[in-house]
C-alpha positions in Angstrom: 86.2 101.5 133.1 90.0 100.8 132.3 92.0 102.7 134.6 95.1 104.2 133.2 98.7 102.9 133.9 100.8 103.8 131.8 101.0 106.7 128.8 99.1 107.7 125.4 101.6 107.6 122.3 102.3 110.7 120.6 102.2 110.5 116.8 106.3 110.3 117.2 105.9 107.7 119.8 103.8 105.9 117.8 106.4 105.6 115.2 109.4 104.9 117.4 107.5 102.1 119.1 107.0 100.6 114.9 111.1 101.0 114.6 111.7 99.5 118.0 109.8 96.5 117.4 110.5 96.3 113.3 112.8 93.8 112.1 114.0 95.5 108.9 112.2 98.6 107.0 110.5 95.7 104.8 108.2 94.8 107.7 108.3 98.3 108.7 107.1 99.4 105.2 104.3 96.9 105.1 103.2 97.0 109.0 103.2 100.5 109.3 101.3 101.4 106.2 98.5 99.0 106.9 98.3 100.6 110.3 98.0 104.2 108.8 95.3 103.5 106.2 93.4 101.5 109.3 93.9 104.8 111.2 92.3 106.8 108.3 89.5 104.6 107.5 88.6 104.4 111.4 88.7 108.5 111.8 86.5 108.8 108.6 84.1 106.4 110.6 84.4 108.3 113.5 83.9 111.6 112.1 80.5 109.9 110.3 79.6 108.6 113.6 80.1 111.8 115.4 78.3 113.9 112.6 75.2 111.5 112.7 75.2 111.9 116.4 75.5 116.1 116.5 73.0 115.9 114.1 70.1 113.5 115.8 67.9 116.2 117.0 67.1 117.3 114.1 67.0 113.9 111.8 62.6 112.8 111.3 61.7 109.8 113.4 61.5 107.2 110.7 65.3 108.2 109.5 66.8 105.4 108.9 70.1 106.8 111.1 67.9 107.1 113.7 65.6 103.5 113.5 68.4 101.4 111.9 66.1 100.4 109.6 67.8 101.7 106.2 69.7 99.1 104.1 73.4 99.2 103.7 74.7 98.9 100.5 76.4 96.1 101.2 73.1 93.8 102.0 71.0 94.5 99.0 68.4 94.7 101.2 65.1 97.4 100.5 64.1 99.5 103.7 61.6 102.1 104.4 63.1 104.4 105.8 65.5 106.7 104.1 68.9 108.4 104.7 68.5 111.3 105.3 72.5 112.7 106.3 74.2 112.7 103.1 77.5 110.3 102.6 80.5 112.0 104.5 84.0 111.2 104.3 83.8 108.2 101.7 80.7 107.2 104.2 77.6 105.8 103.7 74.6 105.1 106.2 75.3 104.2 109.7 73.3 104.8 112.8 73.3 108.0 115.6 76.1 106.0 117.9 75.2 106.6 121.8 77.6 109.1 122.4 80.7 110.9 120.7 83.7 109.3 119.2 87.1 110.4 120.9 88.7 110.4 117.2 92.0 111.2 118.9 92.0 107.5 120.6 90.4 106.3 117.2 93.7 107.5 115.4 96.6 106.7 118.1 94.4 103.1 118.6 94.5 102.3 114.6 98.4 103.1 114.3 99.1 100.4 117.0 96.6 98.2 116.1 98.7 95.7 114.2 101.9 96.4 115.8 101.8 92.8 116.6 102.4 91.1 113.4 106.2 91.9 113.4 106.1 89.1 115.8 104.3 86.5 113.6 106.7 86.6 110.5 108.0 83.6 109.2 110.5 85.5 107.0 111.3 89.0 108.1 113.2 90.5 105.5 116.5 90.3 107.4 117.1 86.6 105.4 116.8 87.6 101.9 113.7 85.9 101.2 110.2 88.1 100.6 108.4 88.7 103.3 106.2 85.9 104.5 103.6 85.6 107.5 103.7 82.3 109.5 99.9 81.3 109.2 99.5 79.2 112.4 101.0 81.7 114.7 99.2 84.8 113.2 96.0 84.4 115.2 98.4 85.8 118.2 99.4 88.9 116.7 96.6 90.5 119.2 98.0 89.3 122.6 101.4 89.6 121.2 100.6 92.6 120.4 99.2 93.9 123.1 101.8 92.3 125.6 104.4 94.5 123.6 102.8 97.8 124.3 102.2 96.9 127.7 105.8 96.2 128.1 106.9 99.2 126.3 104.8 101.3 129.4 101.5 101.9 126.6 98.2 102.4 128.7 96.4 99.7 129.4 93.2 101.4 126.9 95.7 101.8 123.7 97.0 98.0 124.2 94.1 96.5 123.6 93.6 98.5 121.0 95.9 95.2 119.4 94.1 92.5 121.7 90.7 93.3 120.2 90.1 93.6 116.7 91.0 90.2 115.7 88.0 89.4 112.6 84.6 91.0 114.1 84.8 90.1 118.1 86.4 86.7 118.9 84.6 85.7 121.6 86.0 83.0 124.1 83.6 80.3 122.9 84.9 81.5 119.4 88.3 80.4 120.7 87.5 77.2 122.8 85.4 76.1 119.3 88.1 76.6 116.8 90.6 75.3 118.6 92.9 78.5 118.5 95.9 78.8 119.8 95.1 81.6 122.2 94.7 81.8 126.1 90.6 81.0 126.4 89.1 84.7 126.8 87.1 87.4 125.0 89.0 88.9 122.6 86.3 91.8 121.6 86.6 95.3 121.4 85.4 97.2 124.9 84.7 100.5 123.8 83.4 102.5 120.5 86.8 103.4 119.7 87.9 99.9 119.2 85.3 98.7 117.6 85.5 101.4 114.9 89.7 100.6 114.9 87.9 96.4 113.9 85.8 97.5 111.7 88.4 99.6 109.9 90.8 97.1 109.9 88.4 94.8 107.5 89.0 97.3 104.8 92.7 96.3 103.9 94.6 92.9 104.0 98.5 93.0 104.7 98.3 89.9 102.4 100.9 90.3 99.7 101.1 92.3 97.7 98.3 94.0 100.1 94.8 94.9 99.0 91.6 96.5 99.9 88.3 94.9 100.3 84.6 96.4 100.1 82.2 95.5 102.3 80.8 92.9 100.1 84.5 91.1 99.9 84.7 91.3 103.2 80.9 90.0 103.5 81.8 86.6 101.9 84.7 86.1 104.0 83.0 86.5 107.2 80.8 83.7 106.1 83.8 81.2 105.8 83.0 81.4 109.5 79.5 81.1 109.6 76.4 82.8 109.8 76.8 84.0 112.9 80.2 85.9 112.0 78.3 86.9 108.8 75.5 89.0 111.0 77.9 90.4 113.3 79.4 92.2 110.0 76.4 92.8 109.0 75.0 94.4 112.3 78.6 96.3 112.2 78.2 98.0 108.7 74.5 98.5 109.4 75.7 100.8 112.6 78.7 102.2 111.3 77.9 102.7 107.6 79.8 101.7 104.7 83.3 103.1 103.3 83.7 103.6 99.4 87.6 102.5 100.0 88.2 102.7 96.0 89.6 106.2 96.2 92.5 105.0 98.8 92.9 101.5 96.4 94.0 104.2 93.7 96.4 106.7 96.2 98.4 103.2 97.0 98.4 101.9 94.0 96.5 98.6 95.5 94.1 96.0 94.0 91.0 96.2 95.2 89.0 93.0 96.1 85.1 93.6 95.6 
């Protein structure tokens, strides 16, 4: 259990610690609203996960929520067993999770998530040129991440909040194998609450201009990676449901990558 250091961000800590860290209200703009729409995608999750859990005394034994069994919509795939807990929250499917989400720590964990990637930008929008990632250094927008809100007195359990949602669980073999440029470690999410922040996270790309992805975009670039990075999504949407994100694509005026 991660024993606690340091302090839990308020909503208005949350923001000051985006402004401290921000290099102009470009990145700000860009960072920040990524992070929000990660935050509401993971509390939808949550709120499915914890409504499938209230709810598991009552669900029939061959429920799919309950056996796991019951296709997602983003495999294709046929299954016996049927859903029986009506979509919730833009959700779809998803099994009874082992206990309840905190959906608090969901939130608060989804608005830092990212808070790294002011410190991977080639140009920052203080030098008159659009904004612009630098690609070889982003794979440390986790650590650097997390180092930051370590530094900045964040609890130990919201910091890594940033260290571990890199893709779908980088594992240290995952590191050692590609090569990264990362200290040789797990990078995977520890808890519920961080895993739901990962999974969230696959929803929208800061790319620019930024866009959302379905589950089936985000499917076919997990395979780029290889099969095994293509189940781990799989076995991810197949606990945690699917998220119709179209409706949020529209309220930010985003494309939306199918």
């Amino acid at each position: 259990m991660v024993r606690m250091t340091g302090y839990i961000p308020t909503l208005e800590q949350v923001d000051e610690l985006h402004r401290r860290i921000a290099p102009s209200d470009a990145a700000y703009d860009l960072i920040h609203r990524h992070c929000v729409i990660v935050a509401r995608i993971a509390r939808a999750l949550a709120r499915r996960q914890n409504a499938l859990f209230t709810r598991r005394c009552t669900l029939p034994q061959d429920a799919a929520e309950l056996a796991g069994r019951g296709s997602s919509p983003a495999t294709g795939t046929e299954s016996e067993a049927q859903h029986v807990v009506p979509p919730s929250d833009g959700v779809t499917g998803g099994k009874v999770p082992p206990r309840l989400i905190d959906e608090h720590l969901v939130v608060i964990g989804g608005l830092l998530h990212d808070i790294g990637t002011y410190r991977v930008l080639k140009h920052d929008g203080t030098d008159g040129e659009p904004l612009q990632f630098n690609g070889p250094e982003y794979i440390k927008h986790g650590i650097l991440g997390y180092e930051y809100l370590l530094e900045q007195g964040v609890a130990e359990e919201i910091a890594q909040f940033a260290r571990n949602h890199t893709g779908v669980g980088l594992t240290k073999d995952d590191v050692i194998r590609q090569g990264l440029p990362l200290p040789p470690a797990d990078y995977v999410p520890v808890n519920l609450e961080q895993e739901l922040v990962m999974v969230a996270d696959k929803y929208n790309s800061k790319s620019l201009p930024p866009k959302f992805l379905t589950a089936d975009a985000y499917t076919a670039r997990a395979e780029r990676f290889g099969e095994e990075n293509k189940r781990r999504w799989l076995d991810l949407l197949d606990q945690y449901g699917v998220v119709d994100v179209e409706p949020m694509a529209a309220e930010y005026g985003m494309v939306l990558k199918r």
